[in-house]
C-alpha positions as a printed Julia matrix, in Angstrom:
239×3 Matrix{Float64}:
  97.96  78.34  145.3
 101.23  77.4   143.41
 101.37  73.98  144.12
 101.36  73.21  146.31
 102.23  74.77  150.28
 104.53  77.35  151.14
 106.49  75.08  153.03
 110.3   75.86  153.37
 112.89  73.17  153.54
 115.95  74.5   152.24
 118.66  76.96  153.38
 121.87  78.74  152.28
 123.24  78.02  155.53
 124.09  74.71  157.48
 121.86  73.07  160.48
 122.62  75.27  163.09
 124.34  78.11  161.47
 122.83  81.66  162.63
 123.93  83.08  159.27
 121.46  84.71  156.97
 119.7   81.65  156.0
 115.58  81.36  156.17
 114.83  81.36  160.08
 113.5   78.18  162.05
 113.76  76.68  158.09
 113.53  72.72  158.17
 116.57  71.41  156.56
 116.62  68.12  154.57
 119.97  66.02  154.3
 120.66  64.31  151.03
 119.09  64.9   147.55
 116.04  67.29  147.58
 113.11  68.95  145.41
 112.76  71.52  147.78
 115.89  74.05  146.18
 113.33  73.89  143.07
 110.2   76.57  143.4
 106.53  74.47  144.12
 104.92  75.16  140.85
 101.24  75.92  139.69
 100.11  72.52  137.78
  99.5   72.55  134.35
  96.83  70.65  132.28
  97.01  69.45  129.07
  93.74  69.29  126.62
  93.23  67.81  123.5
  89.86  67.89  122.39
  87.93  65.19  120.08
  84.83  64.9   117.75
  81.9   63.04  118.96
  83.02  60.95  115.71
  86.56  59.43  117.24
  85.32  55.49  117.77
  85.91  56.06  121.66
  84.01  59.03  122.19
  79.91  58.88  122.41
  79.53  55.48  122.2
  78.85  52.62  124.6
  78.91  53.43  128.67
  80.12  51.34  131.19
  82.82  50.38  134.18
  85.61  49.38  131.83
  88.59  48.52  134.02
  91.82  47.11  133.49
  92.05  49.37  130.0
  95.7   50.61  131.05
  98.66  48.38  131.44
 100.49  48.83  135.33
 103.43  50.57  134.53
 103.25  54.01  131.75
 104.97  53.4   128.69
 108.75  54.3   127.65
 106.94  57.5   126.35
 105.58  58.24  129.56
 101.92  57.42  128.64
  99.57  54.69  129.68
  99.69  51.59  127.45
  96.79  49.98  126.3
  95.87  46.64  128.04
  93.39  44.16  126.41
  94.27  42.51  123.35
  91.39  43.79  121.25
  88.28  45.99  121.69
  86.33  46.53  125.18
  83.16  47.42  125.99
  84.04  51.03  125.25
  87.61  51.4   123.65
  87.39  50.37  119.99
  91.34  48.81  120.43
  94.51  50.26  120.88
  95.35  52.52  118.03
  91.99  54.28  119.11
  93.33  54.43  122.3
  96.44  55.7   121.84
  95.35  58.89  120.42
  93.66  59.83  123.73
  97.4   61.53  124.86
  99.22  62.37  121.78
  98.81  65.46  119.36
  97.41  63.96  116.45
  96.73  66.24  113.37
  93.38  66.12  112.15
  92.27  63.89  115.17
  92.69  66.02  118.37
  93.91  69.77  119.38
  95.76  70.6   122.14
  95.48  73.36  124.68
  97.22  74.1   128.02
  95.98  75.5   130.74
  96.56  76.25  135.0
  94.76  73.9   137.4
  95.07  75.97  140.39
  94.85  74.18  143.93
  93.24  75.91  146.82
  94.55  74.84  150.01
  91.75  74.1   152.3
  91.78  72.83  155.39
  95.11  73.7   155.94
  97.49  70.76  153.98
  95.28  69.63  151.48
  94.9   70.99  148.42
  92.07  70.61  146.32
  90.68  71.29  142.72
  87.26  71.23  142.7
  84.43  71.39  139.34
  81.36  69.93  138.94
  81.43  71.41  135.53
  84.29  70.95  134.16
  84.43  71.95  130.95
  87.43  73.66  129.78
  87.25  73.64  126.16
  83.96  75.03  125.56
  83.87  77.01  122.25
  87.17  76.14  121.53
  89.1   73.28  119.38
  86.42  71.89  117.61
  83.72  73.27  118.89
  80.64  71.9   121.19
  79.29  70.47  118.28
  75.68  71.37  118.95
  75.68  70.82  122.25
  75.59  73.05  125.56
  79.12  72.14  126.31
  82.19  70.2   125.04
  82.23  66.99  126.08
  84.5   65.43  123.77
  88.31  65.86  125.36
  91.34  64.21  127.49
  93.47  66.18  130.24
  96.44  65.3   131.61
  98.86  66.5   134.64
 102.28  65.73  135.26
 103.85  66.75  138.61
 107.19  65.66  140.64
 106.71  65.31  144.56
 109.17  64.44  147.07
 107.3   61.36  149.18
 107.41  62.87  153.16
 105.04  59.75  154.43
 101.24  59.97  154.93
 100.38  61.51  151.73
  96.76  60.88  150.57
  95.79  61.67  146.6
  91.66  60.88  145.81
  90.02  61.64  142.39
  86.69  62.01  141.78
  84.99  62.45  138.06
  83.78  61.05  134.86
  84.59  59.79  132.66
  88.17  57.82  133.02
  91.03  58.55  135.07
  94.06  56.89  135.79
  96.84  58.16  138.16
 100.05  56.52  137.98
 102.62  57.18  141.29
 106.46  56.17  140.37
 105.08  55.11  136.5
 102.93  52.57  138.22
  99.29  52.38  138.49
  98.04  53.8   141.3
  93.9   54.81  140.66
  91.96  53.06  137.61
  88.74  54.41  137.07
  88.24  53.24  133.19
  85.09  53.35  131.81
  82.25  55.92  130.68
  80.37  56.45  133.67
  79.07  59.1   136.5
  81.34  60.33  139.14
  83.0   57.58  140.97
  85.76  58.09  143.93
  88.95  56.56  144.33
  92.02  57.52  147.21
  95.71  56.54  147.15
  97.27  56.27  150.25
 100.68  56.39  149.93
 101.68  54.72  152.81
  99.53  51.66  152.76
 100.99  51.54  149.09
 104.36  52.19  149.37
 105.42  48.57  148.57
 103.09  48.02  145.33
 104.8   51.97  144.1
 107.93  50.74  144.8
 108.18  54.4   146.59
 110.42  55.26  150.43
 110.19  58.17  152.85
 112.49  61.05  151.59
 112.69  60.4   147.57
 111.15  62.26  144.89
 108.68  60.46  142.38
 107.09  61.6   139.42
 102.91  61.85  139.53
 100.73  61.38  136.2
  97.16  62.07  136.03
  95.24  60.79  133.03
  91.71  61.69  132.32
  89.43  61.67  129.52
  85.53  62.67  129.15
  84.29  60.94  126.38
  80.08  60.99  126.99
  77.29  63.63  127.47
  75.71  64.9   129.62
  77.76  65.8   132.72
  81.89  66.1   133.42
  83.37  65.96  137.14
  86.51  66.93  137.92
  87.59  66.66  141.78
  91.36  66.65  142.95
  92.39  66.06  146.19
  96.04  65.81  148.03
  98.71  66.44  150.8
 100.93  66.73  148.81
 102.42  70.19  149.52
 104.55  70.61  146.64
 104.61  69.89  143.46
 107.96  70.42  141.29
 106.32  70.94  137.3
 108.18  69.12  134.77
């Protein structure tokens, strides 16, 4: 699927003209996403050494690690004043999601969506483990489980749009650069869903305007990695 539906919402002609526009097309007034092609998301990789303070250490729900709104860079920002039960502190921290020589190395890859039932869209892998073999290696283990992701994604907000993540280790979705999903910590697959409409207030997001969508993830612990994805959304503009 490019991401995400093959829904059409723009034409060359004007509601009601029987030009050569798209046929029966839904026509939005105002500012829209839909003149840009729905894109195939991207991820973003950088993998680790068991050796990085964060990764293979102590396990554990470890909320609140991310501040509520993403940084001026347009990554999360470290919360707690010092160390947590498993982030060592926040210069640790902030090399989860920047290209650091020596420290991490970065990869990019598709995350295709498969839409089923039709209008939702879901990535599903209960072994997700991209990097195998590569970066810096599984480092004598039967996979590499030593690595961040992250998604980036622009979506125009049509009402009743759902977004649930399921996986280890972290993940933290932010909607309109605010928090939207925390699951900090090292632990097994745990389940969160946004609900955009219930939320709509605490986003700060309204029927019929784009917003930008920000996944972050990290697997930081043997011996398993979980990566579930599921929206409406049914397009995704990639920035």
């Amino acid at each position: 699927m490019a991401a995400c539906g093959p829904k059409v919402t723009t034409s060359t002609d004007a509601p009601g003209d029987s030009g050569g526009g798209v046929a029966d097309a839904e026509v939005d007034s105002g500012p829209t996403i839909d003149s840009q092609a729905c894109g195939t998301l991207n991820v973003t990789l950088r993998d680790f050494q068991a050796v990085h303070p964060d990764f293979e250490g102590a396990t554990g729900v470890d909320r609140g690690l991310v501040q509520m709104n993403l940084g001026m860079d347009g990554k999360p920002v470290f919360a707690p004043a010092g160390a947590t039960t498993t982030v060592s502190g926040a210069a640790s921290f902030d090399q989860w999601y920047r290209d650091v020589a020596g420290t991490n190395m970065t990869f990019v890859q598709p995350l295709p969506l498969i839409e089923a039932p039709p209008g939702t869209f879901t990535f599903d892998d209960q072994d997700f483990f991209p990097l195998d073999g590569m970066g810096f290696g599984d480092e004598g283990n039967p996979h590499n489980f030593h690595f961040t992701s992250e998604i980036h994604g622009t979506f125009k907000y049509r009402g009743g749009e759902i977004f649930q993540f399921t996986g280890d280790d972290d993940v933290f979705v932010f909607i309109n650069n605010k928090l939207a999903l925390d699951l900090g910590g090292v632990h097994g697959p745990e389940s969160l869903t946004v609900n955009f409409d219930t939320s709509a207030a605490a986003l700060g997001i309204v029927i019929g305007s784009v917003y930008k969508l920000d996944v972050f993830h990290a697997e930081r612990h043997t011996v398993q990695s979980t990566f579930r994805m599921v929206t409406t959304i049914d397009c995704f503009v990639i920035q």
